[in-house]
C-alpha positions in Angstrom: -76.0 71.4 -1.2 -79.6 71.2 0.2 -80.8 67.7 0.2 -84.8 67.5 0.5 -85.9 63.5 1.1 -89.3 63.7 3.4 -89.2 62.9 6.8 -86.3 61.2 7.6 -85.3 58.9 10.9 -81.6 57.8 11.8 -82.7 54.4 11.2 -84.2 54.6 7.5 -81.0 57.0 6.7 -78.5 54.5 7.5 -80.3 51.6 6.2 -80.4 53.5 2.6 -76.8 54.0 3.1 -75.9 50.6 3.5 -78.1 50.0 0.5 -80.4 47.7 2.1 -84.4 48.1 0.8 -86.4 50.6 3.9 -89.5 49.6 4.8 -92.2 52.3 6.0 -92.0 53.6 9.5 -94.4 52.7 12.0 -94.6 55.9 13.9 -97.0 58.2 11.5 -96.3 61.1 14.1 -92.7 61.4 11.8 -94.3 60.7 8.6 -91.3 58.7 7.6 -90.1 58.5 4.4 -86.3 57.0 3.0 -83.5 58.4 3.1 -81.5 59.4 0.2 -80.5 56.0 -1.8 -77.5 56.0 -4.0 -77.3 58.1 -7.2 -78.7 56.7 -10.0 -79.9 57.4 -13.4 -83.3 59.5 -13.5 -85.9 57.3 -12.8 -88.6 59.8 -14.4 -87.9 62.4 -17.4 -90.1 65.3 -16.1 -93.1 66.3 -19.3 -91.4 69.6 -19.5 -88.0 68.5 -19.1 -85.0 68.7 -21.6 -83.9 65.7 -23.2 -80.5 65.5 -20.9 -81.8 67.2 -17.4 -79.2 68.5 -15.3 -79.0 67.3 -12.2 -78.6 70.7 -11.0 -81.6 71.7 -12.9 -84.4 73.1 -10.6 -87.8 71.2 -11.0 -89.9 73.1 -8.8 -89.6 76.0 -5.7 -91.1 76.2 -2.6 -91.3 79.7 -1.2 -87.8 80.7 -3.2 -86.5 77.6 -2.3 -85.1 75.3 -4.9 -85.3 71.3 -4.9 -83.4 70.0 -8.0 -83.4 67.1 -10.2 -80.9 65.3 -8.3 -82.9 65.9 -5.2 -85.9 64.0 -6.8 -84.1 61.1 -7.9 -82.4 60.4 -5.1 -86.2 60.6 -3.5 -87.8 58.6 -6.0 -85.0 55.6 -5.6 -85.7 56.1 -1.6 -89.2 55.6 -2.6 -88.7 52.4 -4.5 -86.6 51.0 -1.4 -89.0 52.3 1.0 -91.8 50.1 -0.8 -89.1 47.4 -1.8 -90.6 47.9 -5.5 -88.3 47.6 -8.3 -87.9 50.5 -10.9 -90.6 50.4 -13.0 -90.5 50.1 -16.6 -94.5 51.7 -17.2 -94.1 55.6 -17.7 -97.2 56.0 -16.6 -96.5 54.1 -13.3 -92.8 55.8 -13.4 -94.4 59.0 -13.6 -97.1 58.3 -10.7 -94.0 57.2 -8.8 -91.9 60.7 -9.3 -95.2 62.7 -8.5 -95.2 60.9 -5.4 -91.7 61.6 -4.0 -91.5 65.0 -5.4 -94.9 65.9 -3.3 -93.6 64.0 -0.1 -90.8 66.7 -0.8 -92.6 69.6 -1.5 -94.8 68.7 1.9 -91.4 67.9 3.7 -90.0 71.4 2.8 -93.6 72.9 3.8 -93.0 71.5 7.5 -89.3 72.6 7.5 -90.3 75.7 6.6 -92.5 76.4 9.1 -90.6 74.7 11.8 -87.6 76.5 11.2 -89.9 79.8 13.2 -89.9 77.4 16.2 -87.1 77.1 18.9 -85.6 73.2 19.1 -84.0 73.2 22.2 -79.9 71.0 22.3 -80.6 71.1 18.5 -77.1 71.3 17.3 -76.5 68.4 20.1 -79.3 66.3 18.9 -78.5 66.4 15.9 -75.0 65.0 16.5 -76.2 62.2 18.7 -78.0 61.2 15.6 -75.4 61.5 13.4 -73.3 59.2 16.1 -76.0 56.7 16.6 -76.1 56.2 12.5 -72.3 56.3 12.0 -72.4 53.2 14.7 -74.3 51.3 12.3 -71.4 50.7 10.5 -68.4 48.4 11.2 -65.8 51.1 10.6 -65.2 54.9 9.6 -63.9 53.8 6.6 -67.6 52.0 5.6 -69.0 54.7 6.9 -67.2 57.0 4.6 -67.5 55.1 1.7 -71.0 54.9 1.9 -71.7 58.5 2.0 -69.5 58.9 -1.1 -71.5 56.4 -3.3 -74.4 58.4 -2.1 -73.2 61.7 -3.2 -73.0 62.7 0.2 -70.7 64.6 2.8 -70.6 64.2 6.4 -72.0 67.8 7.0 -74.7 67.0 3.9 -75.5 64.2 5.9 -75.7 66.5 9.3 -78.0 69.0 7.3 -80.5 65.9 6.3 -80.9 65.1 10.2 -81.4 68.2 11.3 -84.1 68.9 9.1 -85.6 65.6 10.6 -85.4 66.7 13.9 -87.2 70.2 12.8 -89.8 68.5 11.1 -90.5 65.9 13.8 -90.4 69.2 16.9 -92.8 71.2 14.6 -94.9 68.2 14.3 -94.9 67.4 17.6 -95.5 70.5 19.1 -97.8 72.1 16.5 -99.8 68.8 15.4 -99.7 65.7 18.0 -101.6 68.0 21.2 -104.8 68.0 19.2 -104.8 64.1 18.2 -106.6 62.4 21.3 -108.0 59.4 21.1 -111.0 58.2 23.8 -111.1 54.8 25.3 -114.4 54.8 23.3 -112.9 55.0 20.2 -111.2 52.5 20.7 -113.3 50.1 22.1 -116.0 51.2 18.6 -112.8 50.2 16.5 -112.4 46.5 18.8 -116.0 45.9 18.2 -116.1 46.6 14.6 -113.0 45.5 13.5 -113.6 41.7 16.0 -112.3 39.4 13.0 -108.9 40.9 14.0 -108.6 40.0 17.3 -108.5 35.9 16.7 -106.0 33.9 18.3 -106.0 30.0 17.7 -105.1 27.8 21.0 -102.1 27.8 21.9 -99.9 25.5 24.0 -96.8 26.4 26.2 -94.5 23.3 26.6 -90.6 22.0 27.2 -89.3 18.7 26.3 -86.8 16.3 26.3 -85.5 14.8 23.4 -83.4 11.8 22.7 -82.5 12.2 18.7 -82.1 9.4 16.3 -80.6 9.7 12.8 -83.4 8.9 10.1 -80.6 6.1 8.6 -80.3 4.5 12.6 -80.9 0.6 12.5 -83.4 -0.9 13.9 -81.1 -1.9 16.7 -80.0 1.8 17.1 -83.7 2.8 17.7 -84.5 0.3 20.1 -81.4 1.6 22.2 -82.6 5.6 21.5 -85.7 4.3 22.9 -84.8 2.2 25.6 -83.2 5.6 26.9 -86.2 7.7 26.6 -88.1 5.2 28.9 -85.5 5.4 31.1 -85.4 9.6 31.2 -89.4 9.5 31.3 -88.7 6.7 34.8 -86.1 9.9 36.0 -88.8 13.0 35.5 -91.3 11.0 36.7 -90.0 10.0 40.1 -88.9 13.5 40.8 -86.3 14.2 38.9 -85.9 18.2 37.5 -87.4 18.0 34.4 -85.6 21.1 33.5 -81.8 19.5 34.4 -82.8 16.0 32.8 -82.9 18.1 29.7 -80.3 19.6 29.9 -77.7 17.2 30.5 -79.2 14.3 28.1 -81.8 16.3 25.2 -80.2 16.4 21.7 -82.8 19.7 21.1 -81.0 22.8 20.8 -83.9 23.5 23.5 -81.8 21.5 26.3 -79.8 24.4 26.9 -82.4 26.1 28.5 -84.1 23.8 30.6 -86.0 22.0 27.2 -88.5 25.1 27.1 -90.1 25.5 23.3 -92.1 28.5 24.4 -95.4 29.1 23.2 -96.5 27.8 20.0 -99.7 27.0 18.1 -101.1 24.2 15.8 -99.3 23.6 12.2 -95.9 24.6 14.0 -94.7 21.3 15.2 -94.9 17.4 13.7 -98.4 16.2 14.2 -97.9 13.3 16.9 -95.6 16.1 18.9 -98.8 18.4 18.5 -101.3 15.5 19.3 -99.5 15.0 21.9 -98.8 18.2 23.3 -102.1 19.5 22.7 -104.1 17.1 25.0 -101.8 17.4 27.8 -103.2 20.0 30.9 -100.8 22.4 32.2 -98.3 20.4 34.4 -98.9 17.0 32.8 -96.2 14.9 31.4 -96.6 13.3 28.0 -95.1 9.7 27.8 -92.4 8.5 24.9 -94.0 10.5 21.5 -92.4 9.6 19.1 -91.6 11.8 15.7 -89.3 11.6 12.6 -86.7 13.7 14.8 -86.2 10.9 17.7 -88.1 10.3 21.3 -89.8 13.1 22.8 -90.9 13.4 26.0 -93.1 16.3 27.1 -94.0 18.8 29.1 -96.9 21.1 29.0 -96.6 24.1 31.5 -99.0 26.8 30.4 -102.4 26.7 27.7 -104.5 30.0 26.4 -107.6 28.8 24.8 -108.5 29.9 21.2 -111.1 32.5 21.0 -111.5 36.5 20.8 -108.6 38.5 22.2 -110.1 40.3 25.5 -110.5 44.4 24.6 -108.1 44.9 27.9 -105.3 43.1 26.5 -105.2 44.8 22.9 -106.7 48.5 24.2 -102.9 50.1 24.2 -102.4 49.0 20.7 -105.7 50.2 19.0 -104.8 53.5 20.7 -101.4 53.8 19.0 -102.7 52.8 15.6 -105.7 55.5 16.0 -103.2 57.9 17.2 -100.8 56.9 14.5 -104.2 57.4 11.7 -105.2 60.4 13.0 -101.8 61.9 13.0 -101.0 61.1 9.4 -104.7 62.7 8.7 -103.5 65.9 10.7 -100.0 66.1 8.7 -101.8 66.5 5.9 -104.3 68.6 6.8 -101.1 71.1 8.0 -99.8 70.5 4.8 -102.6 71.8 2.8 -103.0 74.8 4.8 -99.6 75.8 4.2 -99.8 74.8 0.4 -102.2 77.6 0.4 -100.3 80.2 2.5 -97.0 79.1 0.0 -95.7 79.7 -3.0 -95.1 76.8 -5.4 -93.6 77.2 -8.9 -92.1 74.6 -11.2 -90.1 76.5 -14.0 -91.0 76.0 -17.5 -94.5 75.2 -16.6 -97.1 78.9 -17.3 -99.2 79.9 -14.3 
């Protein structure tokens, strides 16, 4: 059996498999879609369709080449997990939905199509590692196995789906990715334009050392927490290793490495730990802060200011999401010309 699901990637496949919702690839050069999902009952009854659809029954043929009814559930269920949507209960949005899929298949078969002409060099091997890296996935053969059954699947089905992947992703690559370039002043027009998106708050890079006190402790038991904090701040402040101090005496989960808290900004921490933290200088010491969690003490080791992220520091990424636009606008451009060059029928339906 053929199975037709879009352009598929060993990590949405196995995700599907394991039943988990996919969420949308970010590398548009693949045009990812979801893998098959698991069976289930048709999601869409097609205008022209009988009353009980087969699920061999054909509902449209690209160049000769059937995809069935099963097919298209199976896609529009992918779909739904892709976009973590529930089934809808609408027709009209149920409809919108199997339109969807059943083009993202007609487009996939398009691209296989055509790649299929092209040489894939190792193919057969690649297509194995695959298969091995989404068979790892699971914790045994025997989950692996099972999972492909409740999908309708067999291991070579399953070897067929991934090597239509890796067709579609050569042709694409080799056919449609040499003419998307993007210039450095693109991408600068897209920083400038597009500035509200490069905000960062202030942010403040700190360890500390906390002595913890039970929200219940007496009076008596917080006077002795406290007695011990002055006496750790007396430790790190006449040379002590701030770092070892909190490891051997801070109650934080944080001790174990040296105290550090890494790099946070305001709103993530209790406001006198923030205060606090906040108008320290790199390499300044905080005194005893106090908090609902205990006795802090604190140390501030690096500070970005708030402000406009510098173009340098963001230019790689705006690249990759032009390059990532512009190859999802070239897909489809490939796609349409070889809608035109192809023949599309969907039986029962005149002309």
């Amino acid at each position: 059996m053929r199975f037709t699901t879009g352009f598929l990637t060993v990590a949405a496949l196995t995700v599907t498999l394991t039943g988990t919702a996919v969420a949308a690839d970010a590398t548009p050069a693949k045009e990812p879609t979801a893998a098959p999902a698991k069976p289930a009952e048709p999601a869409v009854t097609p205008k022209t369709a009988e009353p009980a659809a087969k699920p061999t029954d054909v509902v449209v043929t690209v160049n000769g080449v059937g995809i069935t009814r099963a097919e298209l559930d199976r896609s529009v269920q992918a779909l739904l997990a892709q976009n973590r949507m529930p089934a809808p209960s609408d027709p009209d949005q149920k409809k919108k939905i199997e339109e969807a899929a059943l083009n993202q298949m007609i487009a996939a078969e398009l691209l296989f199509q055509a790649g299929k002409k092209l040489e894939v060099p190792d193919l057969e091997k690649k297509v194995d590692e695959k298969f091995n890296q989404g068979k790892s996935r699971f914790p045994s053969t025997e989950d692996f196995e099972k999972a492909l059954k409740e999908n309708g699947l067999t291991v070579q089905d399953l070897k067929d789906i991934i090597r239509r992947d890796i067709i579609i992703s050569a042709y694409i690559e080799k056919q449609i990715s040499p003419k998307v370039v993007v210039t450095s002043e693109q991408a600068k027009k897209f920083y400038n334009e597009n500035l509200d998106k490069f905000k960062r708050s202030e942010t403040v890079k700190a360890s500390h050392i906390l002595v913890g006190v039970d929200p219940k402790a007496t009076a008596e038991e917080k006077q002795k927490a406290r007695q011990k904090a002055d006496d750790l701040l007396k430790q790190v402040k006449g040379g002590t290793d701030f770092a070892e101090v909190a490891k051997k005496e801070s109650t934080c989960p944080s001790g174990k490495n040296g105290g550090d808290l890494g790099e946070f900004g305001r709103g993530q921490m209790v406001k006198p730990f923030e205060d606090a933290a906040f108008g320290l200088k790199p390499g300044e010491m905080s005194g005893v802060v106090e908090t609902q969690f205990g006795y802090h003490i604190i140390k501030v080791t690096g500070k970005e200011a708030g402000g406009t992220v510098p173009f340098d520091e963001v230019k790689g990424k705006i690249e990759e999401y032009l390059k990532g636009t512009e190859m999802q606008s070239q897909v489809m451009v490939k796609v349409e010309e070889l809608k035109k060059a192809a023949k599309i029928e969907y039986p029962g339906q005149k002309g």
